[in-house]
N, CA and C of each residue as an Amber inpcrd file, in Angstrom:
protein
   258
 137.3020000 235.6600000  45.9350000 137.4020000 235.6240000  47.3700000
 138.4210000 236.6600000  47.8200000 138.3050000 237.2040000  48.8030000
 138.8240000 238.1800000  49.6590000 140.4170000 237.7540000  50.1790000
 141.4880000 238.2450000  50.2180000 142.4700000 237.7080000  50.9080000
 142.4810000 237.1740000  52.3690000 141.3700000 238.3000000  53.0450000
 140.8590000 237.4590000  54.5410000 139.9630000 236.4550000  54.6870000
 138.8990000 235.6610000  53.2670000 138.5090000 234.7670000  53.6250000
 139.5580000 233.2500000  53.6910000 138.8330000 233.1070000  54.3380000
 139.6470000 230.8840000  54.2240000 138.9530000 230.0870000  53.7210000
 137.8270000 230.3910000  53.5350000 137.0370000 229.4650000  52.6940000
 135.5570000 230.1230000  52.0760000 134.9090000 230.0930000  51.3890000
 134.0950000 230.3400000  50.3640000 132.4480000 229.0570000  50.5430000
 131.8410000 229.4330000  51.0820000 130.4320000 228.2180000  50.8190000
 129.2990000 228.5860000  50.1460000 129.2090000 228.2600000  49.4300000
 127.5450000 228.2130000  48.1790000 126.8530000 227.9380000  48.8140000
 125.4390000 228.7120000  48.6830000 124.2250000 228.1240000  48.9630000
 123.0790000 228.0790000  48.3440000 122.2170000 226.9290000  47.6290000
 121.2410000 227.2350000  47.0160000 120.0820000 226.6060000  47.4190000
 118.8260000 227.4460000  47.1530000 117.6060000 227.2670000  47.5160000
 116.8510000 226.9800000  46.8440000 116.5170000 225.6750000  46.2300000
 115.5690000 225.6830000  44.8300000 114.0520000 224.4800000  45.2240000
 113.4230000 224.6250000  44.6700000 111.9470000 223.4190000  44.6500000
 111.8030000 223.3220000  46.2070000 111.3770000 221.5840000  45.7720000
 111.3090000 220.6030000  46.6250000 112.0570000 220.1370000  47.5490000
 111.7000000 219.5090000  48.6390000 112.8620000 218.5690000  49.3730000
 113.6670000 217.6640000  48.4030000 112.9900000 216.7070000  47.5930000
 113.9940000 216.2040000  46.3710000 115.0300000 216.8490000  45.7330000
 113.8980000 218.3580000  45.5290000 115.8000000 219.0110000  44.2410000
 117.0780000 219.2210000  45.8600000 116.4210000 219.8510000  46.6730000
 117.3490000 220.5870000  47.4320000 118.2730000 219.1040000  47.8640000
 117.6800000 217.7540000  48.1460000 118.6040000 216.8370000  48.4550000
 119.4800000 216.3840000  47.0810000 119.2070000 217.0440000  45.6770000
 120.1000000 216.5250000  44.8130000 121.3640000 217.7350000  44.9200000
 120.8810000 218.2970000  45.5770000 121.7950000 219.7520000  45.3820000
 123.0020000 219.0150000  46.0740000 122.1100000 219.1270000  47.4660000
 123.2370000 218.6390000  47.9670000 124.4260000 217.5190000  47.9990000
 123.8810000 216.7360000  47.5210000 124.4900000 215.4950000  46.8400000
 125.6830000 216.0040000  45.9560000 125.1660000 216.6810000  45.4520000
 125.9520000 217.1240000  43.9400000 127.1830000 217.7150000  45.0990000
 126.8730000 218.7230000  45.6990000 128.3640000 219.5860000  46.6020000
 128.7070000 218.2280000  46.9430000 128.5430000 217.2280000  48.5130000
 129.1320000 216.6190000  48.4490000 129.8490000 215.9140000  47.5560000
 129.3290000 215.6100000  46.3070000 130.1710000 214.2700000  46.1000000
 131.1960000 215.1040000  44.9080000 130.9290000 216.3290000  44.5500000
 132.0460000 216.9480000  44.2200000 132.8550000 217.0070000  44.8880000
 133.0940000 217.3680000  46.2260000 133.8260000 217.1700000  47.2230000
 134.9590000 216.4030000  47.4840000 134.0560000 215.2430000  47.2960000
 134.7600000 213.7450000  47.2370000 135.5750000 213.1600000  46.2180000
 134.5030000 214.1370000  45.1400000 135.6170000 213.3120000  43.7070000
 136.3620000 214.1800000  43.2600000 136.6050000 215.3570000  44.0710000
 138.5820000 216.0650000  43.9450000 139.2360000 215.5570000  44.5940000
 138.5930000 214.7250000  45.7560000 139.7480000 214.5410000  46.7820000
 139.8150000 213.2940000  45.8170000 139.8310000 212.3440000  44.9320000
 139.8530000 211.1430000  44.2800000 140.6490000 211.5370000  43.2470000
 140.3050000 212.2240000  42.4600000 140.8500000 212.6510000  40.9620000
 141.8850000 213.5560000  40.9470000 142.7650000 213.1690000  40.8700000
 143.8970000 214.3140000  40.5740000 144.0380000 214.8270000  39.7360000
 143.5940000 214.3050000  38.5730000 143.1460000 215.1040000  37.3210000
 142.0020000 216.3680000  37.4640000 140.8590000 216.1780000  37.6940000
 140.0520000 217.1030000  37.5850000 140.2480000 217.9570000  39.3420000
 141.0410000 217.6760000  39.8660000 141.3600000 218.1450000  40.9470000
 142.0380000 219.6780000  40.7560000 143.4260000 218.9300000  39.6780000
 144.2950000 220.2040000  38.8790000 143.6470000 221.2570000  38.2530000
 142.7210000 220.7040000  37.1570000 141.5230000 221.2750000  36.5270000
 140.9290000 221.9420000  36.8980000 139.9710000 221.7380000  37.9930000
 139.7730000 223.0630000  38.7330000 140.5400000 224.0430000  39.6070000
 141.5660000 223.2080000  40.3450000 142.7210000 224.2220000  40.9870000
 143.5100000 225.3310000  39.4230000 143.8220000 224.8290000  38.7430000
 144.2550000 225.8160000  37.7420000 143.2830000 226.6780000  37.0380000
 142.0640000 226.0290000  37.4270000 140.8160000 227.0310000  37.0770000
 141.1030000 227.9930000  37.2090000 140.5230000 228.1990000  38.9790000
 140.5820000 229.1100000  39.6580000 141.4900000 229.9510000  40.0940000
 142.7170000 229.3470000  40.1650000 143.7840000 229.9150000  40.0390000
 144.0230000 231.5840000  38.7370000 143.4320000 230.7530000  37.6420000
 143.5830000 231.5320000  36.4320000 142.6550000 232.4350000  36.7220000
 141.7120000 232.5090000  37.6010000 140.2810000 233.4490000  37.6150000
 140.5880000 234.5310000  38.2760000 141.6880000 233.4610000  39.2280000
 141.8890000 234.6830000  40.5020000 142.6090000 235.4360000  40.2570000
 143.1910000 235.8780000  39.2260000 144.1350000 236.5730000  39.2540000
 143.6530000 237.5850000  37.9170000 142.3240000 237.9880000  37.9070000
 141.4400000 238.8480000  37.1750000 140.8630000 240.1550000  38.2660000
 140.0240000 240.7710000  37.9330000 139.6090000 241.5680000  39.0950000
 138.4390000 241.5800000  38.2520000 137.5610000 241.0960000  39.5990000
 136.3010000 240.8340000  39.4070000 135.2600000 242.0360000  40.1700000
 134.1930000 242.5800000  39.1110000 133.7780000 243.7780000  40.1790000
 132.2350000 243.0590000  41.1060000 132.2940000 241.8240000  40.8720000
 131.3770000 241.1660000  40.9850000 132.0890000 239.6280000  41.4400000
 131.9130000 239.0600000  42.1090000 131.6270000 237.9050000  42.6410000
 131.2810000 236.6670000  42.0270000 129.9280000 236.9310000  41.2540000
 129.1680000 235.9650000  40.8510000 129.9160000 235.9230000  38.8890000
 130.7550000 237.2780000  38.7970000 130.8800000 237.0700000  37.4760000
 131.6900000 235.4490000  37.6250000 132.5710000 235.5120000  38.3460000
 134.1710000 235.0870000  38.7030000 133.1710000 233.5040000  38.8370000
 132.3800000 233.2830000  39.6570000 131.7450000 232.4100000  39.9390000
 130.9970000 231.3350000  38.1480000 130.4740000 232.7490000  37.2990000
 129.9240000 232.0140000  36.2530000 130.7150000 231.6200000  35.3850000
 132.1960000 232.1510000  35.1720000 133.4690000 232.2110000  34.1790000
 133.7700000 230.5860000  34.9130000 134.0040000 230.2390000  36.2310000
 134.2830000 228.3990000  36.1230000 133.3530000 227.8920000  36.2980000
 132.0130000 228.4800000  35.4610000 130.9300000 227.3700000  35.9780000
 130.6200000 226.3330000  34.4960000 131.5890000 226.4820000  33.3180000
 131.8970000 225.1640000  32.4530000 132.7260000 223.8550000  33.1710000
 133.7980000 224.5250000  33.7860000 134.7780000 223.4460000  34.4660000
 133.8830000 222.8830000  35.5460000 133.0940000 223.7450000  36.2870000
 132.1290000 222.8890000  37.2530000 131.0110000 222.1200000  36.4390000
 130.7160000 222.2710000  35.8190000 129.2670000 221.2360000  34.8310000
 130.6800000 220.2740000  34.2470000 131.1550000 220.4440000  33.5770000
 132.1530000 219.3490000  33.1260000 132.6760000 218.3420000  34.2270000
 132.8570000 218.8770000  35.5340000 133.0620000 217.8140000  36.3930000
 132.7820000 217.5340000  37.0860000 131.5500000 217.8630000  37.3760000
 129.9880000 217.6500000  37.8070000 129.2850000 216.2690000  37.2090000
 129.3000000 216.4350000  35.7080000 129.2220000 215.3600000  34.9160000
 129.6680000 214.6840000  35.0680000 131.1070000 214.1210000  35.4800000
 132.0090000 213.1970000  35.8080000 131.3760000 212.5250000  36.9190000
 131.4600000 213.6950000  37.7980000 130.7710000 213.0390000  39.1880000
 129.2390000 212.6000000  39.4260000 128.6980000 212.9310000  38.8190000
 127.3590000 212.2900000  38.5650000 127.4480000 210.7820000  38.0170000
 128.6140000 210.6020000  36.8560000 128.9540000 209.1260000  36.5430000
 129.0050000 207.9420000  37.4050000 130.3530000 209.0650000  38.1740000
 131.1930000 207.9950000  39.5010000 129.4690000 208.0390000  40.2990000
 129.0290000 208.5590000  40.6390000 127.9570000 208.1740000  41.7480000
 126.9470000 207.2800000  41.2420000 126.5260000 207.0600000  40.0830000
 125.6960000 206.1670000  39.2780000 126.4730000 205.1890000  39.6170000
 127.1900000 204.8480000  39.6190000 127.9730000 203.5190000  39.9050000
 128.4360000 202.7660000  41.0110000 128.1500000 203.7610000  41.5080000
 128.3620000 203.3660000  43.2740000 127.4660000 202.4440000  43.8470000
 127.6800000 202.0110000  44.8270000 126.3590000 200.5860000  45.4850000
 125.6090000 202.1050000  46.0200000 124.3820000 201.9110000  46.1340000
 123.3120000 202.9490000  47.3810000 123.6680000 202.7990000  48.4180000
């Protein structure tokens, strides 16, 4: 990210109305379960932290280098939401 942005938003376009509503699910409730976890909260804040301070000639590289820490706590959050009432 740019020093003049403030914030950063993904967008993806895939299948069906089904995948695109799991997509979204998935952002939200990642969302939700940093603001919960202070653990995987750090985890990714020190991620990115560590990323940012690379020079990326690309965007999407920077993007695929934390995309283990995002499936790793992605996974998490897919747990916590299995468990939740509907």
């Amino acid at each position: 990210m740019s020093k003049k942005m403030d914030a950063q938003l993904d967008g993806v376009l895939i299948g069906g109305r089904e995948a695109r509503r799991m997509v979204i699910d998935d952002y939200r409730d990642f969302r939700d379960w940093l603001r919960m976890s202070g653990s995987d909260r750090a985890l990714y804040a020190a991620t990115k932290k560590t990323l940012s301070q690379q020079q990326w000639s690309d965007l999407n590289y920077y993007a695929e280098a934390k995309s283990a820490v995002v499936q790793l706590i992605l996974g998490r959050v897919r747990d916590w939401r299995a468990t939740r009432p509907a």
